[in-house]
N, CA, C, O and CB atoms as a CASP TS submission, in Angstrom:
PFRMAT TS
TARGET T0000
AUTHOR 0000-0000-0000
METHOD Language model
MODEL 1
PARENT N/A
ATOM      1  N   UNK     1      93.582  34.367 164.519  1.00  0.00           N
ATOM      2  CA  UNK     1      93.818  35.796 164.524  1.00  0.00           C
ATOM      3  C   UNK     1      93.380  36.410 165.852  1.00  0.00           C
ATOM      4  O   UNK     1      94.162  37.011 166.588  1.00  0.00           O
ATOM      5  CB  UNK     1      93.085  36.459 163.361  1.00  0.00           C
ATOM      6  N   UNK     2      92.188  36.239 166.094  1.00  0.00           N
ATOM      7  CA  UNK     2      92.012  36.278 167.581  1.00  0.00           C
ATOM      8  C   UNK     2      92.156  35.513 168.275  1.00  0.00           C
ATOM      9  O   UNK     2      91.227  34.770 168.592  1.00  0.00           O
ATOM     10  CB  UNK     2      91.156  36.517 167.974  1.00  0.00           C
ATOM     11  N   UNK     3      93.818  35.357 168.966  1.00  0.00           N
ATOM     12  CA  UNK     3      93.948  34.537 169.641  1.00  0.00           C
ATOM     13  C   UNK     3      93.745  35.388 171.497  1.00  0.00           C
ATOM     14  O   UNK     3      94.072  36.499 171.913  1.00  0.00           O
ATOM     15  CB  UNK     3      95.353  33.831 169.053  1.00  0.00           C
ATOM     16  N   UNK     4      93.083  34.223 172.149  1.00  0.00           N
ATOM     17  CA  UNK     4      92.845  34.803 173.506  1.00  0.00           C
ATOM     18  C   UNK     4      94.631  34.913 174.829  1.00  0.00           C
ATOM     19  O   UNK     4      95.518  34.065 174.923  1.00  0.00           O
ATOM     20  CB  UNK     4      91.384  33.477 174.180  1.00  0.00           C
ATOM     21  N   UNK     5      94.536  36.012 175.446  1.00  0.00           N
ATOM     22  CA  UNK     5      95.769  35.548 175.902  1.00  0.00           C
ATOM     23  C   UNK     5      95.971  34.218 176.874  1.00  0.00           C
ATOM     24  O   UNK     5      94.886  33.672 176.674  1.00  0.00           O
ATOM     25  CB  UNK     5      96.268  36.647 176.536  1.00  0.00           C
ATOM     26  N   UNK     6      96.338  33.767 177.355  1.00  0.00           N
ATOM     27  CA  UNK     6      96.395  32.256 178.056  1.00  0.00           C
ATOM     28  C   UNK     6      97.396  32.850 179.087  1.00  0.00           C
ATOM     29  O   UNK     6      98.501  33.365 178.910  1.00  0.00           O
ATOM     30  CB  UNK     6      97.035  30.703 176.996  1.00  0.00           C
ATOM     31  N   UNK     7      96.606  32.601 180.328  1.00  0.00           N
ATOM     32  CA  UNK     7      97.274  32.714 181.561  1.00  0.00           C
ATOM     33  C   UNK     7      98.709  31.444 181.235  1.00  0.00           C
ATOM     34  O   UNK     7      98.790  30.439 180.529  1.00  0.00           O
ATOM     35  CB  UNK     7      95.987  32.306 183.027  1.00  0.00           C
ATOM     36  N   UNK     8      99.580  32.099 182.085  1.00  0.00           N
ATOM     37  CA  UNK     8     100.540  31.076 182.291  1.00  0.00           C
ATOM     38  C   UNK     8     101.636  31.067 180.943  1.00  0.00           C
ATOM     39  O   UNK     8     102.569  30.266 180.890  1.00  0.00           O
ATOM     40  CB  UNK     8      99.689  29.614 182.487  1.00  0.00           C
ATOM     41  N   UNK     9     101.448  31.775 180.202  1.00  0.00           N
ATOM     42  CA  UNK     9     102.363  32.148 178.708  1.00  0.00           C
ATOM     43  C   UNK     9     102.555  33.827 178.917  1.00  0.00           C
ATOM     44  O   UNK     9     101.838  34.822 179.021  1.00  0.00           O
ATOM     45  CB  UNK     9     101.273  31.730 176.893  1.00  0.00           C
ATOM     46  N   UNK    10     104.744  33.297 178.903  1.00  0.00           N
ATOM     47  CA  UNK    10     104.554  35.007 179.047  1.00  0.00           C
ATOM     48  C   UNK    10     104.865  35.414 177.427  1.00  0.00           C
ATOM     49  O   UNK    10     105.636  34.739 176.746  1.00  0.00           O
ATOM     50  CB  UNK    10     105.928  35.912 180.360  1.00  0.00           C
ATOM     51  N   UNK    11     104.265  36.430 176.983  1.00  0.00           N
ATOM     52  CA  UNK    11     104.831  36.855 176.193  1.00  0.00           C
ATOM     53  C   UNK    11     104.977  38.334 175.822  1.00  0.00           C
ATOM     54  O   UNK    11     104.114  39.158 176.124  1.00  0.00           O
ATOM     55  CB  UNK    11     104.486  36.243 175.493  1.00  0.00           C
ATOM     56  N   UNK    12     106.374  38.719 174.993  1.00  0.00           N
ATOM     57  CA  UNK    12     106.537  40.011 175.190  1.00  0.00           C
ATOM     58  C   UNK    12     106.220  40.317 174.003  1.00  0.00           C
ATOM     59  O   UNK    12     106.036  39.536 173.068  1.00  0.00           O
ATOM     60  CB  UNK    12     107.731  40.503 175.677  1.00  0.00           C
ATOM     61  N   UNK    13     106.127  41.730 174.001  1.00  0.00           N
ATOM     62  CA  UNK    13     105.205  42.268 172.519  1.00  0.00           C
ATOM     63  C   UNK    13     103.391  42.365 172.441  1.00  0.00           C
ATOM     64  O   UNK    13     102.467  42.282 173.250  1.00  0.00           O
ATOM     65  CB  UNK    13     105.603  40.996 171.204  1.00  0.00           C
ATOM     66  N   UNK    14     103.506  42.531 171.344  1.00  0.00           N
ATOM     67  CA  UNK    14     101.878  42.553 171.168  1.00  0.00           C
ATOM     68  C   UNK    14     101.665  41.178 170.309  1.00  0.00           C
ATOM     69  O   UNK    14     102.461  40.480 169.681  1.00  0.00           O
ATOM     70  CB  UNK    14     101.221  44.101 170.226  1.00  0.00           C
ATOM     71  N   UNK    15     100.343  41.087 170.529  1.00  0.00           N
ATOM     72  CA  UNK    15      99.283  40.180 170.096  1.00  0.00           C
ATOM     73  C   UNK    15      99.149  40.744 168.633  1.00  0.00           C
ATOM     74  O   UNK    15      99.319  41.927 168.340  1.00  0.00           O
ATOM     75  CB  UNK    15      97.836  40.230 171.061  1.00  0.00           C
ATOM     76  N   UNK    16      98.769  39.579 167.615  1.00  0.00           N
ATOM     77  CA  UNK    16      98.199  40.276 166.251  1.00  0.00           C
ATOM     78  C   UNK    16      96.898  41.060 166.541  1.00  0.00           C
ATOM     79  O   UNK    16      96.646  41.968 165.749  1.00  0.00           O
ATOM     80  CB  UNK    16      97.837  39.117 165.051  1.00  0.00           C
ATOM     81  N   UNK    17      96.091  40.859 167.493  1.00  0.00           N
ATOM     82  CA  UNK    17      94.557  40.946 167.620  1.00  0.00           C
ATOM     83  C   UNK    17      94.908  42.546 168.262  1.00  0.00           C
ATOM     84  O   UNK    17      94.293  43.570 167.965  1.00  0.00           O
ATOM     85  CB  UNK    17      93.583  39.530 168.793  1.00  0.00           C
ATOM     86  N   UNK    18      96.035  42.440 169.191  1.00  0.00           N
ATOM     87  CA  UNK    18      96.005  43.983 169.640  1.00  0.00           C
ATOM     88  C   UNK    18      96.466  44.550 168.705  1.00  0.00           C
ATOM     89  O   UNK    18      95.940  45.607 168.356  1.00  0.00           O
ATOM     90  CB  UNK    18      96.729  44.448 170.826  1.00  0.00           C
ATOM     91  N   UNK    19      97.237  44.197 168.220  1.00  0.00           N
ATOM     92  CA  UNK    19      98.183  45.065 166.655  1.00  0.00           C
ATOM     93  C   UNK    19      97.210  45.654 165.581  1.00  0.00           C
ATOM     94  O   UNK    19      97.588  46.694 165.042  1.00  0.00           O
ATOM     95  CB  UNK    19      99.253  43.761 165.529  1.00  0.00           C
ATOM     96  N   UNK    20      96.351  45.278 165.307  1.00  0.00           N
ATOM     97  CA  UNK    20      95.051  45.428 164.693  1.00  0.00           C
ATOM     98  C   UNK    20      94.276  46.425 165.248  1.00  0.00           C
ATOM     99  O   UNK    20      94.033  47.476 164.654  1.00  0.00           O
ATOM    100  CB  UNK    20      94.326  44.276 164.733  1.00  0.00           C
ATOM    101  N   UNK    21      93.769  46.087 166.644  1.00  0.00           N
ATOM    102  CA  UNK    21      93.161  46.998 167.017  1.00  0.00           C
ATOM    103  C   UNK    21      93.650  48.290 167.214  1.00  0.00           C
ATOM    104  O   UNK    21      93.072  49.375 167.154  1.00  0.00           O
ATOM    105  CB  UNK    21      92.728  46.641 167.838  1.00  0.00           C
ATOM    106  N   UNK    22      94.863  47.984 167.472  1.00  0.00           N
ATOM    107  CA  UNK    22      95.885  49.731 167.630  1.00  0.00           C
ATOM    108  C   UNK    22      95.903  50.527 166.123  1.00  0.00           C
ATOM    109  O   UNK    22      95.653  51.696 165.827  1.00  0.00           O
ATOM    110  CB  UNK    22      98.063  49.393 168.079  1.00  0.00           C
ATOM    111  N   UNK    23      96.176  49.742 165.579  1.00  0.00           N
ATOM    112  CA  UNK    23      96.121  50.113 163.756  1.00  0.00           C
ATOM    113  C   UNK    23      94.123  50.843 163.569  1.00  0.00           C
ATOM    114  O   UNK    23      93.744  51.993 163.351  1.00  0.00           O
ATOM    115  CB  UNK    23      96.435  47.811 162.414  1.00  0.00           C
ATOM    116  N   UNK    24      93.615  50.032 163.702  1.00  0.00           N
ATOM    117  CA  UNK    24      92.250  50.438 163.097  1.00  0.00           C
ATOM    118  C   UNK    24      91.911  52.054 164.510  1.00  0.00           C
ATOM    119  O   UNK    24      91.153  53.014 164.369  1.00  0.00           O
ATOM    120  CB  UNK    24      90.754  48.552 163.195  1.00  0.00           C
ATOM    121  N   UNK    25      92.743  51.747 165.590  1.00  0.00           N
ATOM    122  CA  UNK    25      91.949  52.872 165.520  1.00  0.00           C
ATOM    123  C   UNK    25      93.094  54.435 165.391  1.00  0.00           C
ATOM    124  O   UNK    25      92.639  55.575 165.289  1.00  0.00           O
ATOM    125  CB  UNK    25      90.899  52.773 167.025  1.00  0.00           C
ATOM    126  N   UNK    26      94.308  54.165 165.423  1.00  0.00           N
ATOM    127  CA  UNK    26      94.681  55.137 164.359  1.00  0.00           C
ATOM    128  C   UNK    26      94.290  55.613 163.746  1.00  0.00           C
ATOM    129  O   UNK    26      93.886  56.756 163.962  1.00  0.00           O
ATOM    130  CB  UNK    26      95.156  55.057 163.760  1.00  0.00           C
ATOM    131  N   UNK    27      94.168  54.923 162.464  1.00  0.00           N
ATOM    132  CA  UNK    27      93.089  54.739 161.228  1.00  0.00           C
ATOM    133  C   UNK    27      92.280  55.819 161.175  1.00  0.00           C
ATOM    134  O   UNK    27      92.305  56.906 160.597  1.00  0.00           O
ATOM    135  CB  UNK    27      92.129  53.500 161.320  1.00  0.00           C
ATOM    136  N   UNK    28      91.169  54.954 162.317  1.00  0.00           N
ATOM    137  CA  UNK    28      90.124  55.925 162.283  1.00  0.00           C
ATOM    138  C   UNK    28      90.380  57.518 162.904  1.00  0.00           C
ATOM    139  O   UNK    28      89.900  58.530 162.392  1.00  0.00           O
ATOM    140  CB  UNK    28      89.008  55.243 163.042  1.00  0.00           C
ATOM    141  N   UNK    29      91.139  57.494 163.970  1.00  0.00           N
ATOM    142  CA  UNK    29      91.613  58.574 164.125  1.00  0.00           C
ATOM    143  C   UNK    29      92.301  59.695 162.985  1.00  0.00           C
ATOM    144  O   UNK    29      91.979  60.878 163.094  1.00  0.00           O
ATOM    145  CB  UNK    29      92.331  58.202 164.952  1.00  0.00           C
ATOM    146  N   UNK    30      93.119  59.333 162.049  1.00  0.00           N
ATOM    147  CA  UNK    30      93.389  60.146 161.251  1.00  0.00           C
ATOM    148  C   UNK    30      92.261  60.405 160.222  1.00  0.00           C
ATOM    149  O   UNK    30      92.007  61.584 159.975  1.00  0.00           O
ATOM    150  CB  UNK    30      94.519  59.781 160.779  1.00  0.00           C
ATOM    151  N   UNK    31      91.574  59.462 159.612  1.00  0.00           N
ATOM    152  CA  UNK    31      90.638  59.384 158.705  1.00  0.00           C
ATOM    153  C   UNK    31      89.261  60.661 159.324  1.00  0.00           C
ATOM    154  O   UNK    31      88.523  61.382 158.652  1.00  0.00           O
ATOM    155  CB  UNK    31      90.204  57.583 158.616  1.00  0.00           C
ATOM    156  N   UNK    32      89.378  60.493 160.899  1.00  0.00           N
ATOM    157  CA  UNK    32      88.467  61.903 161.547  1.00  0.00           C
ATOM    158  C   UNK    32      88.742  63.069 161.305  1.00  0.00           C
ATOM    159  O   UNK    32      88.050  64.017 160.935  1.00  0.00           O
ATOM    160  CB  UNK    32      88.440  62.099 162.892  1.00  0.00           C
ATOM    161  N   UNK    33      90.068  62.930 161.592  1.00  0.00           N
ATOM    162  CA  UNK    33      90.584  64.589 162.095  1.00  0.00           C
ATOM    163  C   UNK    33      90.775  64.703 160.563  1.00  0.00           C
ATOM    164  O   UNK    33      90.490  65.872 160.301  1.00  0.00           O
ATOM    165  CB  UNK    33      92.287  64.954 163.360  1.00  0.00           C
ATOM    166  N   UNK    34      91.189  63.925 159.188  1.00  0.00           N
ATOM    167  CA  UNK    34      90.895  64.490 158.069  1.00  0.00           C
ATOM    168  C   UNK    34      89.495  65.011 157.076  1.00  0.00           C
ATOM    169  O   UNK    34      89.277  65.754 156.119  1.00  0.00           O
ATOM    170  CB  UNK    34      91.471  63.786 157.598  1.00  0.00           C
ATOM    171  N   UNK    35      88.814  64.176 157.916  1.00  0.00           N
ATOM    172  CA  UNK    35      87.094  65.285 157.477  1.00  0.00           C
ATOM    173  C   UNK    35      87.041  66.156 158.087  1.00  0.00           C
ATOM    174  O   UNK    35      86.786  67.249 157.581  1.00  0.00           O
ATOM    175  CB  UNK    35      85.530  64.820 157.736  1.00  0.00           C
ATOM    176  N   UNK    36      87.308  65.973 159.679  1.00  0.00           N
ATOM    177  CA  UNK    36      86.999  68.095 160.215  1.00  0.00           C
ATOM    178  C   UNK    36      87.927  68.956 159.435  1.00  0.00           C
ATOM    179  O   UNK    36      87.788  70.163 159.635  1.00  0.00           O
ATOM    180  CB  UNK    36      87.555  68.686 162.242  1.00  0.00           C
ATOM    181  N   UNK    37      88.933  68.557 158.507  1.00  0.00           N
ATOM    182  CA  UNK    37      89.770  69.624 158.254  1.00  0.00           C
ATOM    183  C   UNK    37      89.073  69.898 157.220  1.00  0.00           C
ATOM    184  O   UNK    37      88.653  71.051 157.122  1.00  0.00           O
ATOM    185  CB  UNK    37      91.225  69.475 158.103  1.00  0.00           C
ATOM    186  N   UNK    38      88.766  68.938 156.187  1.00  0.00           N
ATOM    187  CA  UNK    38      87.917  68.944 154.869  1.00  0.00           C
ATOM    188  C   UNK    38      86.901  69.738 154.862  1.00  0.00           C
ATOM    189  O   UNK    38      86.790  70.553 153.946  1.00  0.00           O
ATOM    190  CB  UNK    38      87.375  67.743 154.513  1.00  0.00           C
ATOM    191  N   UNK    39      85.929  69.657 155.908  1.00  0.00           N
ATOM    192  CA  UNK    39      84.657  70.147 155.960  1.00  0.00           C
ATOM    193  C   UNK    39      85.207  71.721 156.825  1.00  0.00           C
ATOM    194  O   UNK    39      84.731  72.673 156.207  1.00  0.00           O
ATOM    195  CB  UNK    39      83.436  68.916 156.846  1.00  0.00           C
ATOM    196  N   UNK    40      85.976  72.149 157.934  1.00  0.00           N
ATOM    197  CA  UNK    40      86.074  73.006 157.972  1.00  0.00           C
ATOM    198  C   UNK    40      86.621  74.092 156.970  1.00  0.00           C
ATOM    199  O   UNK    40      86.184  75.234 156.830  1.00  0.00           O
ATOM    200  CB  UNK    40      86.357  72.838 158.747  1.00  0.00           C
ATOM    201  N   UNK    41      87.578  73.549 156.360  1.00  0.00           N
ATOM    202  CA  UNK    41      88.285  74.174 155.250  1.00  0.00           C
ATOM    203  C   UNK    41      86.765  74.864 154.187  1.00  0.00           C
ATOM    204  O   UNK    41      86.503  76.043 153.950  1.00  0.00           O
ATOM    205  CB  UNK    41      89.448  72.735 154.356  1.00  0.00           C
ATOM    206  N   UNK    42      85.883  73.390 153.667  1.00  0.00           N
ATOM    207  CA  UNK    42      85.098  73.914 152.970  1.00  0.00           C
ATOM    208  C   UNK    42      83.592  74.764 153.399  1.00  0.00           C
ATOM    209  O   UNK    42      82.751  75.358 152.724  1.00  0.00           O
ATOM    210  CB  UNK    42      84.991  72.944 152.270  1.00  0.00           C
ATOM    211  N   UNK    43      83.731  74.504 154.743  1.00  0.00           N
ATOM    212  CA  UNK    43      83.051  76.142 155.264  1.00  0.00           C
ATOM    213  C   UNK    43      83.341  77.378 155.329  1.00  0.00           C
ATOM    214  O   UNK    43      82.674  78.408 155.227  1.00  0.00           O
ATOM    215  CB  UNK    43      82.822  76.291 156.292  1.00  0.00           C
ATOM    216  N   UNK    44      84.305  77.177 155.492  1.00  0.00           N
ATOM    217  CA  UNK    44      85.275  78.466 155.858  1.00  0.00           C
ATOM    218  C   UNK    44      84.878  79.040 154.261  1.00  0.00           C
ATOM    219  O   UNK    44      84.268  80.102 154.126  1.00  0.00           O
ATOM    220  CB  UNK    44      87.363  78.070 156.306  1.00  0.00           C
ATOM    221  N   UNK    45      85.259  78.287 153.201  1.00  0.00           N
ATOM    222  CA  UNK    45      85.269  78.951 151.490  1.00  0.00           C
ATOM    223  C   UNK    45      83.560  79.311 151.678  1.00  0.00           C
ATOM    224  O   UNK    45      83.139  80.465 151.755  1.00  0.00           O
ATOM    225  CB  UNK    45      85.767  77.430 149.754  1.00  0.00           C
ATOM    226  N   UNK    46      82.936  78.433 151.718  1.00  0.00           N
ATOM    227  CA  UNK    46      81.586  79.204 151.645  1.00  0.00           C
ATOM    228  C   UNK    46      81.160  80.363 152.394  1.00  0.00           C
ATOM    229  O   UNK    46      80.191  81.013 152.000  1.00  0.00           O
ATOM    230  CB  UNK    46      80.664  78.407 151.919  1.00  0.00           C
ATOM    231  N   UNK    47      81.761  80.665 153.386  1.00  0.00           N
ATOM    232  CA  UNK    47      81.890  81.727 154.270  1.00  0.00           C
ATOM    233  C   UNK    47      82.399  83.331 153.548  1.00  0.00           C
ATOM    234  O   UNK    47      82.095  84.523 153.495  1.00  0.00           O
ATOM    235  CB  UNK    47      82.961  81.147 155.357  1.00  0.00           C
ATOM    236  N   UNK    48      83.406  82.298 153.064  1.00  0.00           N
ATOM    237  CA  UNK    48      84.302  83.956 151.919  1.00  0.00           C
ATOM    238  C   UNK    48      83.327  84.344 150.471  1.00  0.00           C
ATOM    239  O   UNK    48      83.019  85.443 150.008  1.00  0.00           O
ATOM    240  CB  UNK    48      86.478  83.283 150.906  1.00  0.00           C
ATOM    241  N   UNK    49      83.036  83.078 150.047  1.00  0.00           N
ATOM    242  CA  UNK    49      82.119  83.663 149.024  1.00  0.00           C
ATOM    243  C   UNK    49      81.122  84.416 149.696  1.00  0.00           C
ATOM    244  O   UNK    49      81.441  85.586 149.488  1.00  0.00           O
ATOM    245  CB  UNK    49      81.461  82.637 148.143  1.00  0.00           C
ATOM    246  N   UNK    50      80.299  84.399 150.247  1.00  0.00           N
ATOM    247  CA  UNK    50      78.969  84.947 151.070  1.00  0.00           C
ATOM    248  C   UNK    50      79.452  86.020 151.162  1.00  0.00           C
ATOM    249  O   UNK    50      79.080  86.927 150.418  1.00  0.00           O
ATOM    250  CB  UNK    50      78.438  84.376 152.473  1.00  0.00           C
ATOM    251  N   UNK    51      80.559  86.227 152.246  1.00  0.00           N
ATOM    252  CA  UNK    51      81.283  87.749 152.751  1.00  0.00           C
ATOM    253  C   UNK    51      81.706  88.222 151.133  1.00  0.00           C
ATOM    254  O   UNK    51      81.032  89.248 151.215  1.00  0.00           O
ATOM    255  CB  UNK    51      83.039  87.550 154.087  1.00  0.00           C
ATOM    256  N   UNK    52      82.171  88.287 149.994  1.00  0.00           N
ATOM    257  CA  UNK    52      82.532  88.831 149.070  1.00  0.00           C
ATOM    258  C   UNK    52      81.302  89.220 147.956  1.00  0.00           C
ATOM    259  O   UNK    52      81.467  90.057 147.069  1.00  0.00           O
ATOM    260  CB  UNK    52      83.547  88.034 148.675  1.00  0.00           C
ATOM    261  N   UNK    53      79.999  88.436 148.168  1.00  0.00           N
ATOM    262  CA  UNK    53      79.023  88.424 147.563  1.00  0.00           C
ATOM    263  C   UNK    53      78.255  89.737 148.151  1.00  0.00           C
ATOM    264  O   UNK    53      77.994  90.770 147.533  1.00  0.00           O
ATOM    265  CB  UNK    53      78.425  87.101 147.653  1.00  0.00           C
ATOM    266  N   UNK    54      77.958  89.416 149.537  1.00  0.00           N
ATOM    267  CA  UNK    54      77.787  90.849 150.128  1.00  0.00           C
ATOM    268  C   UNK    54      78.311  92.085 150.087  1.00  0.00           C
ATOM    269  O   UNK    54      77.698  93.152 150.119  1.00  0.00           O
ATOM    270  CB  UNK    54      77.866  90.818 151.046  1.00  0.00           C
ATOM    271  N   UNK    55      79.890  91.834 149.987  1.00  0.00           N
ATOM    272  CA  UNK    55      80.607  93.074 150.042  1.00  0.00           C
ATOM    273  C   UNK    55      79.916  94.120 148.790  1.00  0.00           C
ATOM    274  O   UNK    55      79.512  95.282 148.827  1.00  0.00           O
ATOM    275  CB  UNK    55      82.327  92.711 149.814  1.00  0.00           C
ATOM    276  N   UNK    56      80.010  92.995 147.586  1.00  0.00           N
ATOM    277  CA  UNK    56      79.727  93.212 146.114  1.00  0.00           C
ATOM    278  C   UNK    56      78.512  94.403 145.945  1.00  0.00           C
ATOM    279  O   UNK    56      78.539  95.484 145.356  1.00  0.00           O
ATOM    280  CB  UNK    56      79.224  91.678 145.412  1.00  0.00           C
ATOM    281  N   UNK    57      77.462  93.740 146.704  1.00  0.00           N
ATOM    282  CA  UNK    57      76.299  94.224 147.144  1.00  0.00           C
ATOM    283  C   UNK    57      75.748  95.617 147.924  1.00  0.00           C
ATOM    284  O   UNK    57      74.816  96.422 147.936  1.00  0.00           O
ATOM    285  CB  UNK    57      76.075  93.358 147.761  1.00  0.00           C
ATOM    286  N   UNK    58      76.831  95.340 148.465  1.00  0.00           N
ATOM    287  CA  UNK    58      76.964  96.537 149.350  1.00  0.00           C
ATOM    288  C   UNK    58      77.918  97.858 148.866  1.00  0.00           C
ATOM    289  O   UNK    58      77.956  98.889 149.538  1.00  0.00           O
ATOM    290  CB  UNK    58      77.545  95.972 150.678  1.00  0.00           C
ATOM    291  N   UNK    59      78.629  97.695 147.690  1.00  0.00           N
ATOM    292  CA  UNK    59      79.261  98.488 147.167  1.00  0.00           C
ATOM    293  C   UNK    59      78.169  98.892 145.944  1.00  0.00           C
ATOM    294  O   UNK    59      77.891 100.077 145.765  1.00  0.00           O
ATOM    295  CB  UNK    59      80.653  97.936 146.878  1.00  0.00           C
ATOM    296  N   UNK    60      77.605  97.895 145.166  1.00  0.00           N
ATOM    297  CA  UNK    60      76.450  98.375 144.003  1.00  0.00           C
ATOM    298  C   UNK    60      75.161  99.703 144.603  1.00  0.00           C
ATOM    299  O   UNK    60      74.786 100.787 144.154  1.00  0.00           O
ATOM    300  CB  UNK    60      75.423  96.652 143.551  1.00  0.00           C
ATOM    301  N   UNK    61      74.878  99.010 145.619  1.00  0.00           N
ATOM    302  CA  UNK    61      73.747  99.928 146.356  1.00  0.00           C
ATOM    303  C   UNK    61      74.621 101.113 146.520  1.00  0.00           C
ATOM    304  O   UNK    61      74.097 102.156 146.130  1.00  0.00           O
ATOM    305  CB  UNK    61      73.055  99.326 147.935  1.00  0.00           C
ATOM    306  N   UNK    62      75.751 101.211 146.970  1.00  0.00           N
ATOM    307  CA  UNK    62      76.713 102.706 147.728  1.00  0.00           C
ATOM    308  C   UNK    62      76.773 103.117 146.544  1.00  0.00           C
ATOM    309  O   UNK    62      76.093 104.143 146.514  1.00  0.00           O
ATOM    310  CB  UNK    62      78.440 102.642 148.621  1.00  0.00           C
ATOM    311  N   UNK    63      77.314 102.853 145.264  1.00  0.00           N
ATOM    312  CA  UNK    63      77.303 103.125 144.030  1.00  0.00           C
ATOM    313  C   UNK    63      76.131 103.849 143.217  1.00  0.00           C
ATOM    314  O   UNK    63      76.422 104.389 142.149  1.00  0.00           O
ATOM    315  CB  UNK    63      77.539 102.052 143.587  1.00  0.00           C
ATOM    316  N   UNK    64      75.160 103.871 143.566  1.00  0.00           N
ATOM    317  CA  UNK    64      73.934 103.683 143.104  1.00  0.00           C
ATOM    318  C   UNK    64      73.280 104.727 144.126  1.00  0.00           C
ATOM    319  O   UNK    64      72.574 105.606 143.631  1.00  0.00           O
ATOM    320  CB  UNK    64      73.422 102.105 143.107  1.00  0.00           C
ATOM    321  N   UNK    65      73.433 104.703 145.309  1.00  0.00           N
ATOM    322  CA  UNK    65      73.137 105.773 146.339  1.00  0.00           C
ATOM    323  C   UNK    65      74.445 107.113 145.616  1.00  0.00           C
ATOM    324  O   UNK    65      73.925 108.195 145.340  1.00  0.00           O
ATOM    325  CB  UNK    65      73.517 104.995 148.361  1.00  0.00           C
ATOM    326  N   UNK    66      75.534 107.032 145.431  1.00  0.00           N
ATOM    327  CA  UNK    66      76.046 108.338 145.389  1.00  0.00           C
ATOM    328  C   UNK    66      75.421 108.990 143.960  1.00  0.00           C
ATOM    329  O   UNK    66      75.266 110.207 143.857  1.00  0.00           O
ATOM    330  CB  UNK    66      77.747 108.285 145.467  1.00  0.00           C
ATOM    331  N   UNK    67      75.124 108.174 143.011  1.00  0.00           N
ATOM    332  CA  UNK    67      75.017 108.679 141.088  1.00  0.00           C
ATOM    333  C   UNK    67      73.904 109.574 141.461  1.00  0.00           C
ATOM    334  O   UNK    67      73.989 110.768 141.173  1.00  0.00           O
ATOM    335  CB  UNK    67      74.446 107.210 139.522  1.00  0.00           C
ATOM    336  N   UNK    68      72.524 108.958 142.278  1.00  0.00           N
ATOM    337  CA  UNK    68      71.681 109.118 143.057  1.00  0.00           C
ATOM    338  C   UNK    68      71.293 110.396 143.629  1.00  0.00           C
ATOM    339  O   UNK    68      70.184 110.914 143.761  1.00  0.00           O
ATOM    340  CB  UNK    68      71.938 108.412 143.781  1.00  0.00           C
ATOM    341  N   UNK    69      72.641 110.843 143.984  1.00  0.00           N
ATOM    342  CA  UNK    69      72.785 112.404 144.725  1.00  0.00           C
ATOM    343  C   UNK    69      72.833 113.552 144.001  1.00  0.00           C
ATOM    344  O   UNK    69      73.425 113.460 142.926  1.00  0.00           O
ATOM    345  CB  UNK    69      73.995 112.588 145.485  1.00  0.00           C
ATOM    346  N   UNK    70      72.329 114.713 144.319  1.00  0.00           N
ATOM    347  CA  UNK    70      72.584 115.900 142.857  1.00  0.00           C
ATOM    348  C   UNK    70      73.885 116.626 143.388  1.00  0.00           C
ATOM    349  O   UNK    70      74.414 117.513 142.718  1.00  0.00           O
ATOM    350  CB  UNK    70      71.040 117.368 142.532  1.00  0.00           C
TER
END
C-alpha cells in the first residue's frame, strides 16, 4: 500500500498511497469546516436566547416601572 516511487518507472496517475492521502485530507477538511458551522450555528442560538431573555427582562422592569407611576 505504501508503495515508494522508484526512480526509473514512469507512471501516470496517482499512487494508492497518494490517493489516500488526498482523500484523508479532504476528509478532514470537510469534517472541519462542518464543526465550525455546528458550533457557530450553536452559538449564535445561545446568543438569541440570552438577547430574548434580556429583552424579556427588560420589558418586566419597564412594566413594573410604568404601574409604578401615579
Amino acid at each position: 500500500m505504501w508503495a515508494q516511487h522508484q526512480s526509473g518507472i514512469k507512471r501516470q496517475g496517482w499512487l494508492l498511497s497518494d490517493a489516500l492521502l488526498a482523500l484523508s485530507i479532504v476528509a478532514l477538511t470537510v469534517i472541519t469546516a462542518q464543526h465550525v458551522l455546528l458550533t457557530t450555528e450553536h452559538l449564535a442560538q445561545q446568543r438569541q436566547e440570552q438577547l430574548t431573555q434580556a429583552r424579556y427582562r427588560h420589558d418586566q422592569a419597564l412594566l413594573a416601572w410604568a404601574e409604578a407611576q401615579p
